[in-house]
C-alpha positions in Angstrom: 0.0 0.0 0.0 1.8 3.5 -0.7 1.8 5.7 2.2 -0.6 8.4 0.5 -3.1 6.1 1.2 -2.3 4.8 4.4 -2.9 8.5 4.9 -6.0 9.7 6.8 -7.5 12.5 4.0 -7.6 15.3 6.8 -4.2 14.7 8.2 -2.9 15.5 5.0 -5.3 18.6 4.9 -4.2 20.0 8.3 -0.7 19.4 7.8 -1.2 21.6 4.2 -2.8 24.4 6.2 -0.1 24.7 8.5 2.5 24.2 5.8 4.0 26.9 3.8 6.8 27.3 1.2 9.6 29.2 2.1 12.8 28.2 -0.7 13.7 26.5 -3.0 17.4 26.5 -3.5 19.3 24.4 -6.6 21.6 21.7 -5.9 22.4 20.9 -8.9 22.7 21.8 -12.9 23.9 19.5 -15.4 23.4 19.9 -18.7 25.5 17.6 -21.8 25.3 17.3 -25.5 26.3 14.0 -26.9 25.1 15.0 -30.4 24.3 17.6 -32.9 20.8 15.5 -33.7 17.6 17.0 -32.7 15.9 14.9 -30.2 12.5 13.3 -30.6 12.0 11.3 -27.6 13.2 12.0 -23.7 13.2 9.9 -20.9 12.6 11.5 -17.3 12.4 10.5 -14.0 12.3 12.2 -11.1 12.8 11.1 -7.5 12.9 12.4 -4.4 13.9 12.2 -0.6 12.5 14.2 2.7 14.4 15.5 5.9 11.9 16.6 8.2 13.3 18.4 11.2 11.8 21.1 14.0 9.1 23.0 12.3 10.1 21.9 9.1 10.3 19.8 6.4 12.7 19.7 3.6 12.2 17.7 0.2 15.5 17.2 -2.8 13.8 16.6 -5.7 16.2 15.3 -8.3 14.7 15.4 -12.2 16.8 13.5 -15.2 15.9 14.0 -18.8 17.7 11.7 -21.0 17.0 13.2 -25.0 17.1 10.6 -27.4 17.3 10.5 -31.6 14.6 8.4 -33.0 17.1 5.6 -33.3 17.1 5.2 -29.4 20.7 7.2 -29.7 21.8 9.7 -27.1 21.5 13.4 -27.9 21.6 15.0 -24.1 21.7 14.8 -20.8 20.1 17.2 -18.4 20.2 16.9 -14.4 18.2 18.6 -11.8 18.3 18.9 -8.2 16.4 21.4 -5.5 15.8 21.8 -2.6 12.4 22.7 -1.3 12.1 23.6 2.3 8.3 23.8 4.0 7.5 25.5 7.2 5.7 23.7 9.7 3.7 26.0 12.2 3.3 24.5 15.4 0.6 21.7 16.5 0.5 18.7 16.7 4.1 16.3 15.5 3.7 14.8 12.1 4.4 11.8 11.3 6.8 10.7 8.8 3.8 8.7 6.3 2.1 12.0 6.9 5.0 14.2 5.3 5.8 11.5 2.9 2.2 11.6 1.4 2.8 15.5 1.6 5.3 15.8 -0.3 4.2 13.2 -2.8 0.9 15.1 -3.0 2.2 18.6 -2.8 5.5 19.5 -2.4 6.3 17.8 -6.1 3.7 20.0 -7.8 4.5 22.9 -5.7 8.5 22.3 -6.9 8.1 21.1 -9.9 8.0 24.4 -12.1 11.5 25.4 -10.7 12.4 22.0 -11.4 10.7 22.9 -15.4 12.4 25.8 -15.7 15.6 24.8 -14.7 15.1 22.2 -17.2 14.3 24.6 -20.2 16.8 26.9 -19.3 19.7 24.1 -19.2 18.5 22.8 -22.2 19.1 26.1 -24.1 21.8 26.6 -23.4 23.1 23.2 -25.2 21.4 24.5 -28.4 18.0 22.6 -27.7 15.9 25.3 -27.4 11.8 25.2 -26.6 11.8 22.3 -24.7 8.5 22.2 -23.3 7.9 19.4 -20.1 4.3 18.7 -19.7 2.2 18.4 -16.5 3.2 15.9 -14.5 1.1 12.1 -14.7 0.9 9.3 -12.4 2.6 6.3 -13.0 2.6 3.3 -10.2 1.5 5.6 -7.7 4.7 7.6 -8.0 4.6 11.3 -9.9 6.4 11.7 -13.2 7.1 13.9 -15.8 4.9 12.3 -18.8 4.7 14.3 -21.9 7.5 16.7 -23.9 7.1 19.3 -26.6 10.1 19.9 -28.9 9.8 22.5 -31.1 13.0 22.5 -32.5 13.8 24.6 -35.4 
């Protein structure tokens, strides 16, 4: 069972209304071309690990975009890491499944267009401009970047 479900629906809502966003700081940039090919597919995945401490809660979100040539060949690399820290106002201790499904739930979409831009703005820079990353989708429970626009001229 993933933890968001284990979840009671309302301690997830109280722990959102005492929550707020207060940075989000990068980690890591990493950008590489392999190729002079335009790229017509990507792979991305995105992970992600918590640190909760003393009213507060800190998420590293990590996104890797691997561009690839219709022939499955590698055209770039792109690496991202943030850092997203939460403020916790005081109440009640929350538990760890509690700010797991949080920042499943919300901290991802909260982070993720710093995580998109970061993205776009890496991949410029190594000549692939107007790389569009779509919303984010479900897959196996676990939130993922799913779609990609490439208009490449």
């Amino acid at each position: 069972m993933a933890a968001e479900e284990s979840v009671r629906r309302q301690d997830l809502i109280d722990l959102i209304e005492r929550c707020d966003l207060v940075s989000v700081l990068a980690q890591e940039c990493h950008a590489v071309r392999h190729s002079s090919i335009n790229p017509s597919n990507v792979n991305i995945s995105l992970d992600s690990e918590m640190s909760p401490g003393v009213g507060r809660v800190d998420y590293r979100f990590t996104m890797k975009s691997e561009l690839l040539a219709d022939g499955g060949e590698a055209v770039a690399e792109i690496k991202v890491a943030v850092v997203a820290r939460f403020s916790i106002s005081e109440g009640e201790a929350v538990g760890e499944v509690v700010l797991s499904a949080f920042g499943n739930e919300v901290a991802t979409m909260a982070v993720y267009p710093y995580l998109r831009q970061h993205t776009y703005d890496l991949a410029g820079r190594i000549g692939l401009p107007n790389l569009t990353l779509g919303l984010l989708k479900r897959q196996n429970g676990k939130q993922v970047a799913a779609s990609l626009d490439l208009l490449l001229s």
